[in-house]
Backbone bond lengths (Angstrom), bond angles and torsions (degrees), N, CA, C in turn:
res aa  C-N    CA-C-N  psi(-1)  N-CA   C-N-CA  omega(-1)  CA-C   N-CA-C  phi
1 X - - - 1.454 - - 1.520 111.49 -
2 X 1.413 122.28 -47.56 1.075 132.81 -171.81 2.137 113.98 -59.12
3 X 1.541 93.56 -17.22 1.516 88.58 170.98 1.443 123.03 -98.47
4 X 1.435 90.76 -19.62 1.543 84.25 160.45 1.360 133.19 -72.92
5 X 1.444 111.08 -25.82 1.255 131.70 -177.89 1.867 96.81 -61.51
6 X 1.441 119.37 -42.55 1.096 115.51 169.28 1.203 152.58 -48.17
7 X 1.162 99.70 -40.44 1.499 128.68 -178.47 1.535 110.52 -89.68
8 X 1.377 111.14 -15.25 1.535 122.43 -164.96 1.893 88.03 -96.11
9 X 1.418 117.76 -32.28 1.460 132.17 156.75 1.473 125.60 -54.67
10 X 1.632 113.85 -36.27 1.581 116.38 177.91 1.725 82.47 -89.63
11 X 0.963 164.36 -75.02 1.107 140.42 -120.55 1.356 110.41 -98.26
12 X 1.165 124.23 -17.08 1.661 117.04 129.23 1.228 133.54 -21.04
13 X 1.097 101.55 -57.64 1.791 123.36 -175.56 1.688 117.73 -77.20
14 X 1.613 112.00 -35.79 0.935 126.35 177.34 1.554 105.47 -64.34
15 X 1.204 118.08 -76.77 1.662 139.28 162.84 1.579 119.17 -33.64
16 X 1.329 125.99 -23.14 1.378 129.58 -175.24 1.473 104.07 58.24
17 X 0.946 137.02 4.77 1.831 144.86 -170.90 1.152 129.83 -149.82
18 X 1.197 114.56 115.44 1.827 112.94 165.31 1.775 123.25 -22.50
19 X 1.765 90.18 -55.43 1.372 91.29 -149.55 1.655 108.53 -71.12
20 X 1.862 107.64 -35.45 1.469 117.81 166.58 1.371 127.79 -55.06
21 X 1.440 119.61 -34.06 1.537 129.71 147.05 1.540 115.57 -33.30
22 X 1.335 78.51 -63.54 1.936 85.72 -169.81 1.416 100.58 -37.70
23 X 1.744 112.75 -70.96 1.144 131.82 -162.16 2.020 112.28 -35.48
24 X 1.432 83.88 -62.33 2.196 113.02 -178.86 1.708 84.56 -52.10
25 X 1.372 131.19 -38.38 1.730 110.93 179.76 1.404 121.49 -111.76
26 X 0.627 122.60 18.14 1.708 145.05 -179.65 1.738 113.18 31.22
27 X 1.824 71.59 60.09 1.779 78.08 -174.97 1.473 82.67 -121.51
28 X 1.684 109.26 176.28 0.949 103.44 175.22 2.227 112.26 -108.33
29 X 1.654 107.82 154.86 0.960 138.90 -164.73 1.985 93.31 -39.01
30 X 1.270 128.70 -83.66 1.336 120.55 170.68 1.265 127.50 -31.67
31 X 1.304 127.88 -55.99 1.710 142.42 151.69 1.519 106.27 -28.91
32 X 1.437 121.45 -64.54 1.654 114.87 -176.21 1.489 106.93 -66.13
33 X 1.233 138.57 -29.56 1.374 136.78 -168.55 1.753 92.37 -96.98
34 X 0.861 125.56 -24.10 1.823 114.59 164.39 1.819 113.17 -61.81
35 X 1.376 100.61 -53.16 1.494 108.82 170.43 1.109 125.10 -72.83
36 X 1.602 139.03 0.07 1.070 142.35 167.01 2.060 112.30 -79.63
37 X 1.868 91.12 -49.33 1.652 124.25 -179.41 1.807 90.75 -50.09
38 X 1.303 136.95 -59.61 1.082 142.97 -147.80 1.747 94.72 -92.58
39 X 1.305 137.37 -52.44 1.207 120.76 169.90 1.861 117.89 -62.51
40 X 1.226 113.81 -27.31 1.632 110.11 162.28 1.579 117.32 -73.50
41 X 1.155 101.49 -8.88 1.909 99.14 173.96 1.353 112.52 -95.93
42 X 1.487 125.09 -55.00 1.664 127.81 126.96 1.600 124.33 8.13
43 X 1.460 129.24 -51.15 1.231 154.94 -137.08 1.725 98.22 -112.99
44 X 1.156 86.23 -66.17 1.602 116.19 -173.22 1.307 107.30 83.35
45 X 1.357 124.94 68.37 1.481 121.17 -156.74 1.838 103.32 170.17
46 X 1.954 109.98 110.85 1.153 88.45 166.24 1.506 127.70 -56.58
47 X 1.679 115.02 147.77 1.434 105.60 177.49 1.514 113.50 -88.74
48 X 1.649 88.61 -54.32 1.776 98.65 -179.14 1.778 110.92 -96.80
49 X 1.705 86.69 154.74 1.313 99.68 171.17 1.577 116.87 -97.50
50 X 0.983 91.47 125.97 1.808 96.36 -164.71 1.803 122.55 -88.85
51 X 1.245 98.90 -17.55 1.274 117.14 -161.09 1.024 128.38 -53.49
52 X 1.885 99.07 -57.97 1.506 108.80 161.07 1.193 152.20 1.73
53 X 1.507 130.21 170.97 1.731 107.70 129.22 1.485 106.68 -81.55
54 X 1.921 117.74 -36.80 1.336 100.44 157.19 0.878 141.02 -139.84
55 X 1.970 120.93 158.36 1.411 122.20 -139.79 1.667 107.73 -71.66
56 X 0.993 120.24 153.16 1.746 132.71 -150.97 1.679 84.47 -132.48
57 X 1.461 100.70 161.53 1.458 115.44 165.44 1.840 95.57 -92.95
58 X 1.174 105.34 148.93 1.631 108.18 165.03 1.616 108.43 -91.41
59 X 1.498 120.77 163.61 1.420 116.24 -178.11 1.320 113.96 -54.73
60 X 1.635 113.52 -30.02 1.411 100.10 169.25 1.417 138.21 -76.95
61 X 1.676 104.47 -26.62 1.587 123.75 161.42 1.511 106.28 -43.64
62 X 1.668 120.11 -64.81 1.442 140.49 -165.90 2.007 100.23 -51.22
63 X 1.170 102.47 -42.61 1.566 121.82 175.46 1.570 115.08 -41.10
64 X 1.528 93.84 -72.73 0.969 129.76 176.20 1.715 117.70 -49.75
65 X 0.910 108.39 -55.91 2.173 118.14 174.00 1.171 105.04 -60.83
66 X 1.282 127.34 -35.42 1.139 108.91 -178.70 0.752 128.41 -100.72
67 X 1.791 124.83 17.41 1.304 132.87 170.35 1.961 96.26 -92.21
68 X 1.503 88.67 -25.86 1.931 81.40 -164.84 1.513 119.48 -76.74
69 X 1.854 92.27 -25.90 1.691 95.55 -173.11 1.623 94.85 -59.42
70 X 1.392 94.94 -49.14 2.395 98.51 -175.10 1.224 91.74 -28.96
71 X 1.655 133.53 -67.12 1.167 140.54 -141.66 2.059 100.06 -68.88
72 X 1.103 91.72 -61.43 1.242 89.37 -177.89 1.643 143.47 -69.35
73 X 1.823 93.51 -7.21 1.379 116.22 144.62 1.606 139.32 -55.13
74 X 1.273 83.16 -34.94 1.346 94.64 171.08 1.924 135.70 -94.75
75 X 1.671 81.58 -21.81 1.410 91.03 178.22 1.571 107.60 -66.05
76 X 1.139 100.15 -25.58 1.345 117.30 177.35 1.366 121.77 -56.74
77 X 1.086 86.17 -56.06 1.566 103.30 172.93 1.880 115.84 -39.32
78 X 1.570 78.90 -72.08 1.676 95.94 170.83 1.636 125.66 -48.45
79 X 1.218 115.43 -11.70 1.548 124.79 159.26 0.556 119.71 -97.71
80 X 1.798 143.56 -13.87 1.043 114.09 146.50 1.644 131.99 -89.82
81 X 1.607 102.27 3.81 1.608 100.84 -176.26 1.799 95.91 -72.97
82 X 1.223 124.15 -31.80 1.457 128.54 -153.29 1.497 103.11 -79.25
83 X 1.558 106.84 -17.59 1.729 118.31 -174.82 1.732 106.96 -93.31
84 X 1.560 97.44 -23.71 1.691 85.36 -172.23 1.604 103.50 -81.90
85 X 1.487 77.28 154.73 1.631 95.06 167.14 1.612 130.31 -127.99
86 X 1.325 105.04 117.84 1.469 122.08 -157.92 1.812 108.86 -51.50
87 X 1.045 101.10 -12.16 2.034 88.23 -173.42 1.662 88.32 -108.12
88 X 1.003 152.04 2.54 1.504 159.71 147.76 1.414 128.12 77.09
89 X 1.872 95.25 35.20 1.018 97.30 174.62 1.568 111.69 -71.81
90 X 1.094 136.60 -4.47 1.431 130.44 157.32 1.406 106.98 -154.83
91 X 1.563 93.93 155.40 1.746 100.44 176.66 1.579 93.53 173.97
92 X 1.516 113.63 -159.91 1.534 119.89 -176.61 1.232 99.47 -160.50
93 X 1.489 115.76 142.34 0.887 132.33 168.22 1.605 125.98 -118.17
94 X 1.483 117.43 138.54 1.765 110.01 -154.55 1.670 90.50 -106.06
95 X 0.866 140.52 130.46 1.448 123.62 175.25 1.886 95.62 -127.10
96 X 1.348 121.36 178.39 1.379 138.57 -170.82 1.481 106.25 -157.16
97 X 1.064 113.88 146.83 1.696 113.74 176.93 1.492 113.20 -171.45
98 X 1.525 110.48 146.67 1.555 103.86 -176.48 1.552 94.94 -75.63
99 X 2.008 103.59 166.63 1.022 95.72 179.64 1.665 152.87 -90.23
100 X 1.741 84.18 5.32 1.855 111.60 157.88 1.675 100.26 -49.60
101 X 1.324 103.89 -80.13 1.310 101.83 -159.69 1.780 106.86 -44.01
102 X 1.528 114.20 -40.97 1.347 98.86 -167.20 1.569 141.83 -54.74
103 X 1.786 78.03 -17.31 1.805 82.82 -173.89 1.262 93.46 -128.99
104 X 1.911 123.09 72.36 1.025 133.57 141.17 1.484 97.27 -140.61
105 X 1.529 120.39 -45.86 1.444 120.65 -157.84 1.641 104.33 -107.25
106 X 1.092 128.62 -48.66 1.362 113.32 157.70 1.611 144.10 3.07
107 X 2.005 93.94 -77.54 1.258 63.83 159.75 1.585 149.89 -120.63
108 X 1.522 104.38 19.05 1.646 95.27 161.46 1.495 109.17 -77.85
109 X 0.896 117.76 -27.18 2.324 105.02 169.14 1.628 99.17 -49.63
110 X 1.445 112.28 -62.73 1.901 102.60 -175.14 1.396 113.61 -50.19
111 X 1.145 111.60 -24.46 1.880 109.79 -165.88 1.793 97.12 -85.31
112 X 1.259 99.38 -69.62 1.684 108.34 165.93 1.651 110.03 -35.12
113 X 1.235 127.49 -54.82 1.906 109.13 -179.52 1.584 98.73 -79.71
114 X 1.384 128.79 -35.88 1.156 95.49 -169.48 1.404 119.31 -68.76
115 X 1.696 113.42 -26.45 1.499 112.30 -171.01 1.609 94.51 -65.96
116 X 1.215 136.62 -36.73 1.573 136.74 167.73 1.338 110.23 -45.13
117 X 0.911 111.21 -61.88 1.652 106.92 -163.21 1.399 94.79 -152.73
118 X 1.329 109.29 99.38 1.389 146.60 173.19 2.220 97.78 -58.03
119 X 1.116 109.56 -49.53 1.390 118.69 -172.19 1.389 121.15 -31.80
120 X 2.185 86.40 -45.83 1.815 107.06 -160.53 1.148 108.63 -78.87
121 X 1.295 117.91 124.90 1.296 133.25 161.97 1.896 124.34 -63.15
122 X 1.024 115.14 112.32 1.648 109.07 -163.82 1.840 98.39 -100.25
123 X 1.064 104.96 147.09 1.408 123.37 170.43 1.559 126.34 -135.89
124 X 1.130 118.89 126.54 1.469 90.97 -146.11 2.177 93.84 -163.47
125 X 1.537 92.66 134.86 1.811 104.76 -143.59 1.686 80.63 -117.05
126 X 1.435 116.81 143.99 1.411 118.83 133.61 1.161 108.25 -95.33
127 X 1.743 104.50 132.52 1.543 125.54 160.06 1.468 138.34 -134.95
128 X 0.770 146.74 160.29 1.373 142.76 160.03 1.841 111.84 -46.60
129 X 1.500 94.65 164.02 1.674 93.41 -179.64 1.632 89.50 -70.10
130 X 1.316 110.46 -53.76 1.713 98.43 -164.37 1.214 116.12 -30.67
131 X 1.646 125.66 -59.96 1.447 163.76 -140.12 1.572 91.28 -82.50
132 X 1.385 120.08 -53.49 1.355 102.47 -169.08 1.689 110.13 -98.86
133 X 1.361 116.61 9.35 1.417 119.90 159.14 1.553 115.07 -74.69
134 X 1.285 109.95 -25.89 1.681 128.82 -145.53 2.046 92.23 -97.28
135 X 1.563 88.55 -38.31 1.502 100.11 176.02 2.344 108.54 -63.51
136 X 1.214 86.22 -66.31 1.531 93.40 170.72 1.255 115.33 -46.65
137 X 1.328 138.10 -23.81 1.182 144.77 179.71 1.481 112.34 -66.09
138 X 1.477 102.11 -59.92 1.494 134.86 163.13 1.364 127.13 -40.01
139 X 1.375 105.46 -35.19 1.340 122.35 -164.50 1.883 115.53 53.74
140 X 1.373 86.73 63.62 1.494 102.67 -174.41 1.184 121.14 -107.40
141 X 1.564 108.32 -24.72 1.322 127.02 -175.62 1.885 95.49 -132.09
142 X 1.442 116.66 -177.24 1.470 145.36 -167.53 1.475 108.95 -100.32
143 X 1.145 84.89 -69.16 1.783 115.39 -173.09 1.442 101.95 -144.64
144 X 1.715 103.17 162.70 1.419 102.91 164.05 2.060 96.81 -153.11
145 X 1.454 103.62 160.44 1.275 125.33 -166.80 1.387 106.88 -92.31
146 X 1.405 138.34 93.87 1.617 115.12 173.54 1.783 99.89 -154.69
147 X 1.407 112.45 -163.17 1.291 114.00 172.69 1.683 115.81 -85.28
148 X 1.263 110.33 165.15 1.470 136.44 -144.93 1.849 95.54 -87.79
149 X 1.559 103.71 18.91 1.843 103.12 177.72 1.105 107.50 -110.33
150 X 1.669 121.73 63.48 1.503 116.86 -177.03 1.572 98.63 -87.04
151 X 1.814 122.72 136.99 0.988 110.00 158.37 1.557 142.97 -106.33
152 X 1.812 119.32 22.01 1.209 151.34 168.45 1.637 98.99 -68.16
153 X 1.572 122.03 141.10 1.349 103.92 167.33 1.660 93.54 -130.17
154 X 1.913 106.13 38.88 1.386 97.72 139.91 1.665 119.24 -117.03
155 X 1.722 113.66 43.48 1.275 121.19 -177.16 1.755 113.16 -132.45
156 X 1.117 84.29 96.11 1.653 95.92 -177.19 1.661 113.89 -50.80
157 X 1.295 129.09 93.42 1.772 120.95 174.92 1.730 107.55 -95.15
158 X 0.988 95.70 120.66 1.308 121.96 -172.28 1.764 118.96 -105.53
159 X 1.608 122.80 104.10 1.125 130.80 -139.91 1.631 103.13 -69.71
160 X 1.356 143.27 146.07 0.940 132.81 -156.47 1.735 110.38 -133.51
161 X 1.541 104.37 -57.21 1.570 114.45 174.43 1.850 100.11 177.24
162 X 1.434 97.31 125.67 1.539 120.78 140.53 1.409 112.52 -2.80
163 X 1.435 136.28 95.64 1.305 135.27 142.30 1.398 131.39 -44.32
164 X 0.999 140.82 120.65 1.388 124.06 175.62 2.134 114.29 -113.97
165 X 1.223 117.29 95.71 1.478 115.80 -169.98 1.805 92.86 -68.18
166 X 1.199 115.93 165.22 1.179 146.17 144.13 1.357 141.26 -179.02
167 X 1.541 114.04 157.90 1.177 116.00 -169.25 1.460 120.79 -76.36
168 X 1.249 95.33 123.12 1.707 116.02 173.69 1.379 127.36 -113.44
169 X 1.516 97.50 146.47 1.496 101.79 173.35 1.543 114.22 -135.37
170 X 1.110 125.82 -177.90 1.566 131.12 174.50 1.394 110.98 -84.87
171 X 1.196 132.17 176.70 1.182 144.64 -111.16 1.856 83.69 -113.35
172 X 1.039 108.59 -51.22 1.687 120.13 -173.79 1.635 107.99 -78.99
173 X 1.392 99.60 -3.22 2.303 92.25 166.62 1.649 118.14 -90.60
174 X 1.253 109.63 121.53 1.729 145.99 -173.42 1.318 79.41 -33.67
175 X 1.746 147.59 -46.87 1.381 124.09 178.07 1.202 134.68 -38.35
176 X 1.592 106.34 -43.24 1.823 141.80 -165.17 1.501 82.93 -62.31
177 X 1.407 147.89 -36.91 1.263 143.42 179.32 1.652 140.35 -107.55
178 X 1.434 89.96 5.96 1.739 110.86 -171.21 2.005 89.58 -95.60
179 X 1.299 106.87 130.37 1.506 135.35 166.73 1.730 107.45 -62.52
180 X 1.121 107.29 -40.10 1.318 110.13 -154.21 2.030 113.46 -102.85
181 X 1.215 121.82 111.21 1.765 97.33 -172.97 1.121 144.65 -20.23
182 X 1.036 131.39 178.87 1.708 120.19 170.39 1.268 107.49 -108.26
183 X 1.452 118.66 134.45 1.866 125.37 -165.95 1.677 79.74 -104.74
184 X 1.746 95.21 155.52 1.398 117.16 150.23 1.205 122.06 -25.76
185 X 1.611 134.30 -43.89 1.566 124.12 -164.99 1.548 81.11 -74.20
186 X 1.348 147.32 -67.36 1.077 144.78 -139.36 1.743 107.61 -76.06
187 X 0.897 106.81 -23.10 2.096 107.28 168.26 1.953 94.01 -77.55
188 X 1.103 116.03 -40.66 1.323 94.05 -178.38 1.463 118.33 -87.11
189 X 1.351 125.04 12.52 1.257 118.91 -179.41 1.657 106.10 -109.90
190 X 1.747 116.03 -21.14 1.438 105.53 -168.91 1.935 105.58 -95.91
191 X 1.234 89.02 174.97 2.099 89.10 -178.95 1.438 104.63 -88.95
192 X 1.222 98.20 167.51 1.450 102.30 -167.50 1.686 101.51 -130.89
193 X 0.956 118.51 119.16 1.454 111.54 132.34 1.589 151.13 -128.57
194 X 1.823 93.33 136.12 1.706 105.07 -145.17 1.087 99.70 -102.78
195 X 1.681 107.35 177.89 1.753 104.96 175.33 1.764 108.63 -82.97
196 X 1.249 150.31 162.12 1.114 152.66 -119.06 2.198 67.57 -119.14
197 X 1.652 109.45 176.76 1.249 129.89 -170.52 1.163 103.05 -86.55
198 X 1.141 159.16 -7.06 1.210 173.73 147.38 1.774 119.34 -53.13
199 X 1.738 96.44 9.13 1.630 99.70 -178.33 1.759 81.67 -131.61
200 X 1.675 113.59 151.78 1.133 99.91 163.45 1.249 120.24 -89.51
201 X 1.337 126.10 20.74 1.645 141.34 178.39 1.644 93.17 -76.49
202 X 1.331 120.62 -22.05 1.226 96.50 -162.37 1.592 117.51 -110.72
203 X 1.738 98.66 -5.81 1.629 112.72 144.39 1.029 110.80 -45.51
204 X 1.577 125.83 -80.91 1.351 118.87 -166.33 2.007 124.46 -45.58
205 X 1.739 97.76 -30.74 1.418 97.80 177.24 1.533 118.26 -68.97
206 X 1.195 116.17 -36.79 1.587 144.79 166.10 1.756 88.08 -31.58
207 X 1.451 95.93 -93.41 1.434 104.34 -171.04 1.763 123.03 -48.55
208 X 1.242 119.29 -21.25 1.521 142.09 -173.98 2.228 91.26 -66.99
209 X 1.586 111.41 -63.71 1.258 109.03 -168.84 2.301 85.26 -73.24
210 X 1.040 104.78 -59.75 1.771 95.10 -144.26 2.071 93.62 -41.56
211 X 1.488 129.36 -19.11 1.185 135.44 -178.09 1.484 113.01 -51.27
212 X 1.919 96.38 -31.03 1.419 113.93 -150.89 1.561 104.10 -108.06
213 X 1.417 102.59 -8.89 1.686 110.29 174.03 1.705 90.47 73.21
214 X 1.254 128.64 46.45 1.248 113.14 164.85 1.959 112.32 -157.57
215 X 1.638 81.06 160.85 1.769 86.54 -160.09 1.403 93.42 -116.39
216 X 1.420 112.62 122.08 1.415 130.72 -160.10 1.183 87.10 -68.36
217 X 1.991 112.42 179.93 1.368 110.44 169.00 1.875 99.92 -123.63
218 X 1.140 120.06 83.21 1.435 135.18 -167.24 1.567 88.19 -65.88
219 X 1.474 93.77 128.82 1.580 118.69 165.02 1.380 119.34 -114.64
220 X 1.215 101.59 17.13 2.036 90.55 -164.73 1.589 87.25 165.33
221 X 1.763 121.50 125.79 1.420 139.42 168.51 1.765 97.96 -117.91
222 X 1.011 103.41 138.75 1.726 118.09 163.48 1.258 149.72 -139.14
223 X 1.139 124.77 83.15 1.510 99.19 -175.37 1.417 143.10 -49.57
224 X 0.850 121.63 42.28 1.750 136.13 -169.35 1.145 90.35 -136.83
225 X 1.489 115.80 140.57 1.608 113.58 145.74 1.336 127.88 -61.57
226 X 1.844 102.24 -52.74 1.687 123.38 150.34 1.170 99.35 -19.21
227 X 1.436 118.70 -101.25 1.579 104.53 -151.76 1.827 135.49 -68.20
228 X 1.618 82.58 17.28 1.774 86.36 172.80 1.230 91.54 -88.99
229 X 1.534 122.26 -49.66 1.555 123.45 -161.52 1.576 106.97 -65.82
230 X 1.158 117.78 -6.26 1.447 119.82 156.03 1.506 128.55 -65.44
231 X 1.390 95.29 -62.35 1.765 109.99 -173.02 1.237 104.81 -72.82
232 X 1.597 135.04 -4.16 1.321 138.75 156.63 1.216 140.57 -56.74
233 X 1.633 82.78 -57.98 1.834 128.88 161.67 1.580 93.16 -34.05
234 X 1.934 113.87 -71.48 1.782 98.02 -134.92 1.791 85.49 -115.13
235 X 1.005 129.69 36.52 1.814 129.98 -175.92 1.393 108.24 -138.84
236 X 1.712 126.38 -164.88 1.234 122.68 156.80 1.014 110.04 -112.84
237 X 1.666 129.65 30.47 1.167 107.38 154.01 1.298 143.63 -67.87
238 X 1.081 146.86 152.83 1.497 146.63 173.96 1.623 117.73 -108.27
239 X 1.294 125.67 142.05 1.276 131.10 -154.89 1.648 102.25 -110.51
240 X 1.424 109.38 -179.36 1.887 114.43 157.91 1.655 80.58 -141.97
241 X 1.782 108.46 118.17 1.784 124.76 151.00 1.014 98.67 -123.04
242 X 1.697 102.20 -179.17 1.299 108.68 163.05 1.516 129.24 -82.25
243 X 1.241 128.73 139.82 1.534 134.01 -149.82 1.632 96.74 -57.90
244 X 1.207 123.46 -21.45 1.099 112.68 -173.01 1.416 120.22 -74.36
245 X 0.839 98.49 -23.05 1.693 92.32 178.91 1.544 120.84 -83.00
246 X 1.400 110.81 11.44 1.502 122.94 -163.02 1.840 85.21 -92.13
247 X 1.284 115.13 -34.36 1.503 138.31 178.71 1.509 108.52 -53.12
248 X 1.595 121.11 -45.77 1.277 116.98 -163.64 1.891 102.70 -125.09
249 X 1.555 119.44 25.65 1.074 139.24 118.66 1.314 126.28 -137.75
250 X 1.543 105.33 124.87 1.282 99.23 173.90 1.354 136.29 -96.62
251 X 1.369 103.42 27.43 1.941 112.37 179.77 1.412 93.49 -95.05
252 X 1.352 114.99 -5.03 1.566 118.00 156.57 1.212 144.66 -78.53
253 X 1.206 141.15 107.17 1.789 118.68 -177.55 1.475 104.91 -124.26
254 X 1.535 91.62 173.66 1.482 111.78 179.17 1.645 103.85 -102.28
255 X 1.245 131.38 141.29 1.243 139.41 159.01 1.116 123.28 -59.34
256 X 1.233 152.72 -155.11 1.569 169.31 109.74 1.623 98.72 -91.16
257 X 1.044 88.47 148.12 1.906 125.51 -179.26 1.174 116.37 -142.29
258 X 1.522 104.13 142.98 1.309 127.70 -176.31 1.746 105.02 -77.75
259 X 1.237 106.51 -33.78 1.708 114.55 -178.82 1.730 90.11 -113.83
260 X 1.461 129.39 111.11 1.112 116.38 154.76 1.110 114.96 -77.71
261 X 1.429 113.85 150.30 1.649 146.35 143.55 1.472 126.51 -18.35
262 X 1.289 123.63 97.33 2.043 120.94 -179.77 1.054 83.26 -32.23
263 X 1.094 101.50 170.26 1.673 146.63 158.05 1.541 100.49 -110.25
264 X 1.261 107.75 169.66 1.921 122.87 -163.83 1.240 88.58 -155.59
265 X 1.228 92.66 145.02 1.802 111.08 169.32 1.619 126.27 -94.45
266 X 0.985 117.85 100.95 1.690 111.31 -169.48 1.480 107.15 -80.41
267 X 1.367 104.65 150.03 1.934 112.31 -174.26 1.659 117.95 -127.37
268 X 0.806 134.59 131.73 1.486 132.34 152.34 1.418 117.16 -54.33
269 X 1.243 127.50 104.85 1.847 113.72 173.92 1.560 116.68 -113.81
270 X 1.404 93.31 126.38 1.224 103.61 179.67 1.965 110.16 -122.80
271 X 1.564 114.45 150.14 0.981 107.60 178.53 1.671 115.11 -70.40
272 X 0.984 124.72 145.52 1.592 138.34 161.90 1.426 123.35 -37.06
273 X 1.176 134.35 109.37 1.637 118.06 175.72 1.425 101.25 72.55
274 X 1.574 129.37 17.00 1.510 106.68 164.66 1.748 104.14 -102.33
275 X 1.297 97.39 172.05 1.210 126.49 -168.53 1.747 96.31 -41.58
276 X 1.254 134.52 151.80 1.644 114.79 143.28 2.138 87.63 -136.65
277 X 1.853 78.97 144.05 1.682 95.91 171.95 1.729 90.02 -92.90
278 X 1.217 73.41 169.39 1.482 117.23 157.31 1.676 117.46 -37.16
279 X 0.952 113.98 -41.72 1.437 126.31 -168.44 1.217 93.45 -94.79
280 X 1.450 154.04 -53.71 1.750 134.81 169.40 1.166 106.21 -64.28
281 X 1.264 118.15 -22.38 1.989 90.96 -173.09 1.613 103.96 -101.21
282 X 1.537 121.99 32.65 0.942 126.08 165.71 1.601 88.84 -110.73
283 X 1.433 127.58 -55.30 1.181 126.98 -158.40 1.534 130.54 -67.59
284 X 1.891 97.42 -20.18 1.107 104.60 162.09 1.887 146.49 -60.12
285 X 1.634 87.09 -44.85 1.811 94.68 153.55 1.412 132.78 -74.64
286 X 1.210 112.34 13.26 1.246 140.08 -165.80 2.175 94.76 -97.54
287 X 1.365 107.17 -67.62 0.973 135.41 166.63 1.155 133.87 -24.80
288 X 2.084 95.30 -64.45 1.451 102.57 175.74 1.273 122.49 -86.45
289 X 1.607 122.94 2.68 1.299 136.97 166.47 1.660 102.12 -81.59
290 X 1.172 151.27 -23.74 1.102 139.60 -142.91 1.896 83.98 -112.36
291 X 0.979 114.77 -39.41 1.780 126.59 -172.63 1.665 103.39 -74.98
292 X 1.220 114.42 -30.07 1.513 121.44 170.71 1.302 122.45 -58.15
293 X 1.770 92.94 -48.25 1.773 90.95 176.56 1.436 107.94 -101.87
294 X 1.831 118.13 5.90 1.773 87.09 147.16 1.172 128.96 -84.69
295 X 1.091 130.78 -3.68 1.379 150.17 169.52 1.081 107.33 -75.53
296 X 1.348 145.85 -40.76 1.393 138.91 -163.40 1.684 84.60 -83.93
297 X 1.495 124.50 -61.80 1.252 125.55 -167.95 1.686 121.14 -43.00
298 X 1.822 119.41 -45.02 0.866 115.63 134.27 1.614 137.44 -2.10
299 X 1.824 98.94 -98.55 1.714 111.33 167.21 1.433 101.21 -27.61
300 X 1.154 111.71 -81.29 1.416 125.20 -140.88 1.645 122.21 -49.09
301 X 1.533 92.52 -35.08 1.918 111.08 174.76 1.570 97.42 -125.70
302 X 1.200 120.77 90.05 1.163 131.91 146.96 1.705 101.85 -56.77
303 X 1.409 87.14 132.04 1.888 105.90 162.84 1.491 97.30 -29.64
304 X 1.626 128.01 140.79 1.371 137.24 117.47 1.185 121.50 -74.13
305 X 1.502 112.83 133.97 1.797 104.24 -171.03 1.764 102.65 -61.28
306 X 0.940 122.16 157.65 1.448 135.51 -174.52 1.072 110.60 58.56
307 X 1.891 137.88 11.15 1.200 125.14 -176.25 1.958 128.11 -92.60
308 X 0.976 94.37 138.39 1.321 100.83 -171.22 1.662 126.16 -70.67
């Protein structure tokens, strides 16, 4: 009883209102404020502040939630340790990933676990690093896929493989046929279209020109990866992704440069001291084999300048 009583407490808090609570639990408005009255007598401590127009946690309410969400993180937890099953013929797995990685590495990892273990159920979020730290926090997600700048130091990032960005264009840009690299005058003379600021791909591009003392001439921002790899596809614009995806289209290429492109370190993050099933600690060696050979693939074919 007492967890329901809880949750009937966060969604109070969530909602700022009785009556929207009520509504989000499809209980009714007197009923939720009886079960609130009875967990503050329970407590011995008003929870909510009522006073308002809207309802507030009191310092002791505020106290209090955040001892319960812990609690209820974990209970959580504990339902699903009691559900997994160790030889894997079924289970689920929650995964998170920025959305570079998703639409290069995605999907041979889904094809690769499922041909493994047909059982596991995959679930699987694009997010921001914030978003999928905030998730691990939560215990919302398993693991999540992003770069190695976590700033929680209850989120273990675990180094995975070498990024390699570069600039691409479609099949019909005068680069796709030039022998010779592309110099600085020529990044500042062609259009660009980048992913919008809202990716951290596009920090690093940011910082890639201000290195170079030069101010691109942006024709086109996007939030999609898709629809950059479009306007690439059928224009002369030229892009900055990650090289990998030049791999799993090839009306795409990477150039050669006179100034190459950082590299980034990609990570697995998982929270600290949480639970792991059966189904990540299968999925994890799964993982670091798949990051090995983008990395080797990388090494192995360095860009040719003008190569496609």
């Amino acid at each position: 009883m007492i967890l329901r009583h809880i949750r009937y407490l966060q969604a109070v808090v969530e909602h700022g209102n009785f009556t929207r609570a009520a509504e989000a639990l499809h209980v009714s408005q007197p009923t939720l404020s009886q079960q609130i009255k009875q967990l503050e007598e329970t407590v011995g401590a008003q929870l909510l502040d009522r006073g308002g127009r809207t309802v507030r946690p009191t310092d002791a309410g505020a106290a209090y939630l955040e001892y319960a969400r812990r609690a209820l993180r974990e209970l959580e937890a504990a339902r699903r340790a009691t559900r997994d099953v160790g030889d894997l013929s079924r289970g689920s797995l929650r995964l998170a990933m920025t959305p570079t990685f998703a639409s290069y590495l995605l999907g041979p990892l889904a094809a690769r676990l499922r041909s493994l273990y047909p059982g596991i159920e995959l679930c699987v979020r694009e997010a921001t690093l914030d978003a999928i730290e905030l998730a691990l926090l939560e215990d919302e997600i398993d693991a999540g896929i992003a770069f190695d700048q976590t700033r929680s130091a209850e989120i273990d990032a675990r180094p995975l493989f070498c990024e390699t960005l570069a600039v691409v264009v479609g099949e019909g840009h005068p680069w796709r046929r030039q022998a010779e690299a592309v110099d600085a005058e020529a990044l500042a003379q062609t259009p660009w279209a980048l992913l919008s600021a809202d990716f951290a791909t596009r920090g690093h591009i940011d910082r890639y020109f201000r290195d170079l003392g030069l101010k691109p001439r942006i024709a086109a921002q996007a939030n999609s990866i898709g629809a950059v790899m479009e306007i690439v596809r059928h224009s002369d614009c030229a892009t900055i992704l990650p090289r990998a995806i030049t791999r799993r289209h090839p009306e795409l290429g990477a150039v050669g440069l006179q100034t190459p492109l950082p590299a980034r370190t990609a990570a697995v993050l998982t929270r600290k001291a949480a639970y792991r099933s059966a189904a990540l600690r299968a999925f994890l060696p799964v993982l670091d084999a798949l990051g090995e050979e983008l990395e080797a693939e990388d090494g192995a074919r360095p860009p040719a300048a003008g190569a496609g």
